[in-house]
N, C-alpha and C positions, 0 to 999 in steps of 0.2 A: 459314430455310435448313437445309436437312435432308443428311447424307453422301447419300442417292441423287438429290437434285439437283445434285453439283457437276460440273460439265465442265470439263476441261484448256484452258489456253488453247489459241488458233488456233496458234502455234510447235510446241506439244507434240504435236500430231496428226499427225505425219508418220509414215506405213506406214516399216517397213522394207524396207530395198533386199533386194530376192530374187533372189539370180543363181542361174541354169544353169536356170531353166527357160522353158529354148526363145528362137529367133530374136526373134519377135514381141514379145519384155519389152525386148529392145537389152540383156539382158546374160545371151544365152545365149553358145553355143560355145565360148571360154574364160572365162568368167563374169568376165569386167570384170580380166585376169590379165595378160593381150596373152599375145604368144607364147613358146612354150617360155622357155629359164632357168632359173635359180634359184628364183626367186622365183614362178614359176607352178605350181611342185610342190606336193604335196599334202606337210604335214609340215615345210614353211619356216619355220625360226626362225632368227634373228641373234644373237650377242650385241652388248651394249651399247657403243657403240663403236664397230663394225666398221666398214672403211671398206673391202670389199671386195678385201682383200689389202694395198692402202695402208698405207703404216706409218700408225699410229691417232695423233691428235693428242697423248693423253695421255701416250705414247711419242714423239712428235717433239719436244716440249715440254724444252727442259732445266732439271734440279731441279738446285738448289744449297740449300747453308744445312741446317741442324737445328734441327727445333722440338722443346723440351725436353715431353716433357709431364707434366713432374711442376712444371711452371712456375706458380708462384703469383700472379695479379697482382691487383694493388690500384687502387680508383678512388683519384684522388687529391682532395684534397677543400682549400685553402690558409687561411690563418687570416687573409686581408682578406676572405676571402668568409664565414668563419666571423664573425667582426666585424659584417660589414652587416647578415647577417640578426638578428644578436644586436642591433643600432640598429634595426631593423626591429620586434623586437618576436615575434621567430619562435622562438626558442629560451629555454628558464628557465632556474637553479640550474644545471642538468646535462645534457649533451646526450649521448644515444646513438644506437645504427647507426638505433632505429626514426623520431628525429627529421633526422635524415639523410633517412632516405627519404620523412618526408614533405612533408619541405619538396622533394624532388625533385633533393638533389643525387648520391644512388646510389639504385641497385634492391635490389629485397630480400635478394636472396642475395649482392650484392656487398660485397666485403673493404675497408675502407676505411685510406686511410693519411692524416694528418693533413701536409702538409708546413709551414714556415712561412713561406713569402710573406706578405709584408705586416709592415712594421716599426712601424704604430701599436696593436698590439693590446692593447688595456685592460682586459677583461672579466675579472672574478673567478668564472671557474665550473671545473668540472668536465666533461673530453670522455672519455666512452669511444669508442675503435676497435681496431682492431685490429692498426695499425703506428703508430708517430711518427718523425718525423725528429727528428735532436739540434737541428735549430735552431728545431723548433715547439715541445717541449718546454722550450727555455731560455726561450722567448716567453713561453708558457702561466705556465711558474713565479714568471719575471717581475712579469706582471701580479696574481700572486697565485692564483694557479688551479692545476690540478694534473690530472694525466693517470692515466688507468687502459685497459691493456692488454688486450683479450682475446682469446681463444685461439680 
């Protein structure tokens, strides 16, 4: 197979539509436009939205509420689930954001916050993230393990 034998499939071969030349095509006289208006002028543009005078949805629509956007948020990630996968066999010594992500409980760029659900937790290791809660942290110290913060 050589580039000057390849041919477009059967779909890809469609001429394009040619108006305004003549009766005999079916899309002369207003070239497929219908009659006068708006929209059959030469130079017709819309903007996005328009609803032809209508008040436009995005204006009918009522907004309440403020979204902060300096707002920070965190996956939250619990320590029965930290727990299983550590009896599982998925996590060593020390767990960080990139064993988070690969075991698939956040994505790469996501903030993680440790909470402490879960009142069996035994493991003697070390979590870094990026938040704790006071009650995952008293867990963690508990069992003998210990937390490191990062920024």
């Amino acid at each position: 197979m050589k580039l000057h034998n390849l041919v477009a499939p059967e779909p890809n071969r469609k001429t394009r539509k040619r108006v305004g030349r003549g009766e005999g095509s079916g899309l002369g006289q207003q070239s497929g436009r219908g009659h006068k208006g708006q929209k059959s002028r030469s130079g017709y543009s819309y903007k996005q939205g328009f609803e032809g005078g209508q008040m436009p949805l995005q204006r009918r629509v009522p907004k309440f509420g403020f979204k902060n956007p300096f707002r920070v948020s965190y996956k939250a990630v619990n320590l029965d689930t930290i727990q299983a996968l550590i009896t599982d066999g998925h996590f060593g010594d020390t767990i960080t954001l990139k064993d988070f992500n690969k075991v698939g409980l956040v994505g790469k760029k996501d903030l993680v916050k440790v909470l402490g659900r879960g009142t069996e937790f035994s493991a003697k290791i070390t979590i870094e993230a990026n938040a704790f809660s006071k009650s995952a942290v008293l867990a963690i110290e508990k069992a003998g393990g210990s937390t490191k913060k990062i920024d």
